[in-house]
C-alpha positions as CSV (number, residue, x, y, z in Angstrom):
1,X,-31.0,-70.5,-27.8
2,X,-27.5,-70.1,-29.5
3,X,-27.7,-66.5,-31.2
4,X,-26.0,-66.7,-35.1
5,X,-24.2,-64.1,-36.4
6,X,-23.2,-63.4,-40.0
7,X,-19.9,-61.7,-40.5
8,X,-20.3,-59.7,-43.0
9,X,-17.3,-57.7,-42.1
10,X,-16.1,-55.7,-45.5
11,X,-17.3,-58.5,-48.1
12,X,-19.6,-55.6,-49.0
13,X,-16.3,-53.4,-50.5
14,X,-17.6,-50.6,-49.8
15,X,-21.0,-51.0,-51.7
16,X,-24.1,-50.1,-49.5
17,X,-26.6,-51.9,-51.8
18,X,-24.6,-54.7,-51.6
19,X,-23.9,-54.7,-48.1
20,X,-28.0,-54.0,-47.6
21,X,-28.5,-57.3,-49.4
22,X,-26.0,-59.1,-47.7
23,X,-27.9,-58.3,-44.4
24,X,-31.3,-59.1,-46.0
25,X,-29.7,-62.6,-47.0
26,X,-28.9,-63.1,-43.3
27,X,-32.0,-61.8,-41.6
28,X,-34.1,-65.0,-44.0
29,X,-31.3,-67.4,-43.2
30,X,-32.0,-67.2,-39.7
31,X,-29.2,-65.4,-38.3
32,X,-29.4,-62.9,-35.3
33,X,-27.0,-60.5,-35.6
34,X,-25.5,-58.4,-39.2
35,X,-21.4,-57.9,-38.1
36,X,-19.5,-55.3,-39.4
37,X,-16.2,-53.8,-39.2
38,X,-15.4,-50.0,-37.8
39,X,-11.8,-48.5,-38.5
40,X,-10.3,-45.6,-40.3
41,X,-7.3,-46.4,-42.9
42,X,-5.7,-43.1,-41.7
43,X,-4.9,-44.3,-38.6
44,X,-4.1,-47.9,-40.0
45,X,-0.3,-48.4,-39.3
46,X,2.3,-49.7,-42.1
47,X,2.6,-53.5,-42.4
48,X,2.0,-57.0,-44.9
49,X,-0.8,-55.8,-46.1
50,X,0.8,-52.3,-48.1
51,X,2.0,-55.2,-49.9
52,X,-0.5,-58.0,-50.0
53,X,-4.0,-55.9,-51.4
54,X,-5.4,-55.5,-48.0
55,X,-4.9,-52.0,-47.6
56,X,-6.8,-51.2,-50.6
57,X,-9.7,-53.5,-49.5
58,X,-9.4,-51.0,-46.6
59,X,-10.0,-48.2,-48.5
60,X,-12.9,-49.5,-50.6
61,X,-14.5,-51.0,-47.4
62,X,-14.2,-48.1,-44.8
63,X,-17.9,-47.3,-43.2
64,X,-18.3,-43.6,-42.8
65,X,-20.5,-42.8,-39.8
66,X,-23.2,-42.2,-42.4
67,X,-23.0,-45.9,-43.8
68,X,-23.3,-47.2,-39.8
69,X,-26.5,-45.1,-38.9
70,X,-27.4,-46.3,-43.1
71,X,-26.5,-49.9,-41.9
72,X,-28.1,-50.0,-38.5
73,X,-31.5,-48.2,-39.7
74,X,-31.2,-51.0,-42.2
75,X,-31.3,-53.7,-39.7
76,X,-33.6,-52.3,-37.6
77,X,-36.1,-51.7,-40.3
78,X,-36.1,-55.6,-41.4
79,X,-35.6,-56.7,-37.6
80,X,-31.6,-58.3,-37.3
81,X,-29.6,-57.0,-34.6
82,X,-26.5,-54.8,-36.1
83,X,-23.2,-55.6,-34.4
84,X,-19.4,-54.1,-35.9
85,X,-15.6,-55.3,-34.6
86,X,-14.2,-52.1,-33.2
87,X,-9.9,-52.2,-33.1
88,X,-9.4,-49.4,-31.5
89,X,-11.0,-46.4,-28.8
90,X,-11.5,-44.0,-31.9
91,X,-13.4,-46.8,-33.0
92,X,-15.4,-47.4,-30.0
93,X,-16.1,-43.6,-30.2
94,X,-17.5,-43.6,-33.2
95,X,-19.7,-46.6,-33.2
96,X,-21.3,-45.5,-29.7
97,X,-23.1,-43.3,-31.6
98,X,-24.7,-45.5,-34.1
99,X,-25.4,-48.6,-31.3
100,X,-24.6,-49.3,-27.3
101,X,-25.8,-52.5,-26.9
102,X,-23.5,-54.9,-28.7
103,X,-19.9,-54.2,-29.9
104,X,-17.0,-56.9,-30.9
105,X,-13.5,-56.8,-29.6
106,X,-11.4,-59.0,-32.6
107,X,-9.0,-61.1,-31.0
108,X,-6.1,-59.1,-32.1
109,X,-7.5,-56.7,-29.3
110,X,-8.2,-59.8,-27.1
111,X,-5.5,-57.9,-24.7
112,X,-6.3,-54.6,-24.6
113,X,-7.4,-53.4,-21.6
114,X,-7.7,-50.1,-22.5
115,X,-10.5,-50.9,-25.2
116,X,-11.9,-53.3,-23.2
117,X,-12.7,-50.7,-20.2
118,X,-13.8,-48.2,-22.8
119,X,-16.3,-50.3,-24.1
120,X,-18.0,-51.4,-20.9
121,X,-18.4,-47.7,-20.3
122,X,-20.5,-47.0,-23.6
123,X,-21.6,-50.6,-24.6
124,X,-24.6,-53.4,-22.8
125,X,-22.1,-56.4,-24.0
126,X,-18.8,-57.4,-25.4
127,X,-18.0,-60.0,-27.4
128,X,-14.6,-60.9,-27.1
129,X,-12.5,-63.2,-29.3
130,X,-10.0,-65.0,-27.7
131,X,-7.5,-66.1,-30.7
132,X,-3.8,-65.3,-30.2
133,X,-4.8,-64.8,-26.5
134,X,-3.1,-67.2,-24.0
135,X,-5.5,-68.9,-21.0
136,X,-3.4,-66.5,-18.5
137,X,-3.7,-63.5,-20.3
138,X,-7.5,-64.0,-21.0
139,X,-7.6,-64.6,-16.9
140,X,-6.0,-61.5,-16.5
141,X,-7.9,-59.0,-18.7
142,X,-11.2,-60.5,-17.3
143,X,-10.0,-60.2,-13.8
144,X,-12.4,-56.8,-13.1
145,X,-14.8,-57.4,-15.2
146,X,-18.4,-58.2,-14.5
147,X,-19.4,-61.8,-15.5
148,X,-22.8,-60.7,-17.0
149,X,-21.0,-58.1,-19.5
150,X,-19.2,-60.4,-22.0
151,X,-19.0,-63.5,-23.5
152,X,-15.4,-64.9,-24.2
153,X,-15.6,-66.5,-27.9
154,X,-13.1,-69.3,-28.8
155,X,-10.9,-68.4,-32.3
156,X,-8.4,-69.6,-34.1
157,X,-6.9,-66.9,-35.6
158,X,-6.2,-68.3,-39.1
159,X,-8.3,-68.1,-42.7
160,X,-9.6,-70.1,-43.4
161,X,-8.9,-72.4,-40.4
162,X,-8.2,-76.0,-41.4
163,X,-10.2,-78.7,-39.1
164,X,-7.4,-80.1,-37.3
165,X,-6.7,-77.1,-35.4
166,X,-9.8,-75.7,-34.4
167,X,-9.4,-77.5,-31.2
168,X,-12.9,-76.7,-29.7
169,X,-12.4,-78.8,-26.5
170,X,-10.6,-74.9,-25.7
171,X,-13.9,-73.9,-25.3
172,X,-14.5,-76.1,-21.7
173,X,-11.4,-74.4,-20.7
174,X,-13.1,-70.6,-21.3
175,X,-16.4,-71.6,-19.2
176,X,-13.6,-71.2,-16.5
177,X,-13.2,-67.7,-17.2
178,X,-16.4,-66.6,-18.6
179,X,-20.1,-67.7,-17.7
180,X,-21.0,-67.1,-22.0
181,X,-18.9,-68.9,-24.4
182,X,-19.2,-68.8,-27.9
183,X,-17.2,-69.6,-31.0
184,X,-15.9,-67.8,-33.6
185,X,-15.3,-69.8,-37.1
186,X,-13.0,-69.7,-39.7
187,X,-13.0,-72.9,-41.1
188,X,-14.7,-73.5,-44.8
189,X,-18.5,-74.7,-44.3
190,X,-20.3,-75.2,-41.5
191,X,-19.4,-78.3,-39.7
192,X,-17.5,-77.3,-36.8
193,X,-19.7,-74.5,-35.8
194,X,-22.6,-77.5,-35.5
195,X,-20.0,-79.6,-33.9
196,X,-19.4,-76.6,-31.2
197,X,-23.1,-76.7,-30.0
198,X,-22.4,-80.0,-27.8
199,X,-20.2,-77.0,-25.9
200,X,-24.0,-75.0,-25.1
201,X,-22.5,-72.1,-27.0
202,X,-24.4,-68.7,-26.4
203,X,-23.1,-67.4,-30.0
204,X,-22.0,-68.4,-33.2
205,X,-20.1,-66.3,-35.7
206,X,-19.7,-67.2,-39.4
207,X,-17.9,-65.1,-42.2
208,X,-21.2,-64.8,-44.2
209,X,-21.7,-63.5,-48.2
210,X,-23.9,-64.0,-51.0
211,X,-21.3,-64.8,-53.7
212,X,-17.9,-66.5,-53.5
213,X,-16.8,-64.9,-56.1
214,X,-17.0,-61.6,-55.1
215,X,-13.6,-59.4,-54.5
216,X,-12.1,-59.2,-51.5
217,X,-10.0,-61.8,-49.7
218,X,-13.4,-62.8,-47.1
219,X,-15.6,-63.5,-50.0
220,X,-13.7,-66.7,-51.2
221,X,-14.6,-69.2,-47.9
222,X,-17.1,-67.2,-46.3
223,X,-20.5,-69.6,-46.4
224,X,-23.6,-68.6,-48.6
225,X,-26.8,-68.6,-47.3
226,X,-28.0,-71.6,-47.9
227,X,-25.5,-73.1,-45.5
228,X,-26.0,-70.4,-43.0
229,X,-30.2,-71.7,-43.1
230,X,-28.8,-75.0,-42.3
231,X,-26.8,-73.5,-39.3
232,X,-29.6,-71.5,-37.9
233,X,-31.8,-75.0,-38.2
234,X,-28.9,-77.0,-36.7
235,X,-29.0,-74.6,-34.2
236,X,-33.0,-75.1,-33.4
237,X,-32.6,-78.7,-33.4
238,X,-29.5,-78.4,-30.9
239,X,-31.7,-76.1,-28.1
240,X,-34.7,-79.3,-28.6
241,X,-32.3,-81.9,-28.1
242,X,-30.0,-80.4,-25.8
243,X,-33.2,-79.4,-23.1
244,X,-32.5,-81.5,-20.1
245,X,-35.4,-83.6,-18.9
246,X,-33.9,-85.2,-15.6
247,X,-32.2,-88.5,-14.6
248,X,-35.1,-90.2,-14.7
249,X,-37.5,-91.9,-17.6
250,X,-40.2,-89.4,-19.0
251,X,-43.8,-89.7,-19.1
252,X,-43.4,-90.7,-23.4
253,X,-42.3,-93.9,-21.6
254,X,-45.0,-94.9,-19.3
255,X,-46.9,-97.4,-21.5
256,X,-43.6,-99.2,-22.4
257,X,-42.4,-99.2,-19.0
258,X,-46.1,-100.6,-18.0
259,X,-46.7,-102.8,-20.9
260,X,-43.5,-103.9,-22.8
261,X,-41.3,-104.8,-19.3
262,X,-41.4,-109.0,-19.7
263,X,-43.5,-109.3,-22.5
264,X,-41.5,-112.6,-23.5
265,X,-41.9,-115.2,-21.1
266,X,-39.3,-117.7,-20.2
């Protein structure tokens, strides 16, 4: 079954309780997985977002390695798996210790190989988002890896993503690199991610909060969990529907194919 994963990312601003109810929102809304976000502002370089606010939602959002174990213990205690985005190897480093079965590589890091390689050594399975990745240069960065370590997940790098350039067909493309696809959402609701389970997506992501209107850039088109209940259900509906039965008719049909075959004479 297609695993859902709320991306909680730093729409918590720093806040443990809040980010502790944000997971307990996802666990009863039938996601999977709690997603996070590991960096350190000191080693965050200068750029647009000095300028744009994002560097002081940095500041309020940094986990220490005392929030992940607080995070992790958190999931594990109400039973949803814990998962953080990692951007660099001092990254990787320090979320090793909190968790080595799950880590994300954002697509920003889609090409480096020198993450990627790290993380196989200290992690059971990357997730990798393939936004402002070409075909070739996904090919290329898989090209040692093991199939059963990853899953490549489709992305459009933009926020929120309008509909008319998700272009999940992408994703039948990425089966040609990778044996697990999934897809990674930005767009406002949830009507592409149930439109991506035709694909047989292994994983879902959705930018996940409890109130809109909570600071922080993520907050504003992030989906609530109401809609995120309605994804997980999509989701069980999707595995049902989706279960091939053969070529042939199924037993259901016996008494019509005995009894209703030429029942109008003439």
């Amino acid at each position: 079954m297609t695993k859902l994963i709320a991306e909680i990312g730093w729409n918590h601003m720093g806040d443990m309780v809040l980010a502790k109810d944000m997971i307990t929102a996802a666990k009863e809304s039938g996601a999977d997985f709690a997603k996070f976000q590991t960096w350190s502002v000191s080693r965050l370089k200068r750029g647009s977002w000095d300028t744009d606010g994002r560097r002081e939602i940095y500041e309020n959002a940094e986990l220490s390695f005392d929030n992940h174990l607080d995070l992790k213990n958190y999931c594990d205690e109400i039973g949803i798996g814990f998962m953080s985005s990692v951007f660099s190897i001092e990254d990787a480093k320090l979320l090793k210790n909190v968790v080595t079965d799950y880590v994300k590589i954002p697509s920003f890091e889609s090409r480096n190989v020198e993450l990627i390689h790290y993380c196989l050594k200290h992690f059971r399975h990357l997730l990798i988002s393939t936004g402002t990745s070409t075909y070739n240069e996904m090919r290329s960065t898989l090209v040692s890896i093991p199939q059963d370590r990853f899953t490549l997940l489709h992305c459009v790098s933009s926020y929120p993503c309008s509909f008319d350039i998700v272009n999940l067909p992408r994703m039948g493309s990425l089966k040609n690199l990778s044996h697990s696809v999934g897809f990674s959402d930005h767009t406002q609701g949830i009507e592409a991610s149930v439109l991506s389970l035709v694909y047989g997506v292994d994983y879902i992501e959705k930018h996940f909060t409890i109130d809109n209107d909570l600071p922080g850039r993520d907050n504003k088109f992030a989906i609530l969990p109401d809609k995120m209940k309605r994804l997980s259900e999509y989701i069980k509906i999707s595995d049902k529907v989706m279960n091939f039965k053969g070529v042939d008719y199924q037993n259901c049909e016996l008494d019509s194919r005995k009894n209703y075959t030429g029942r109008f004479n003439g």
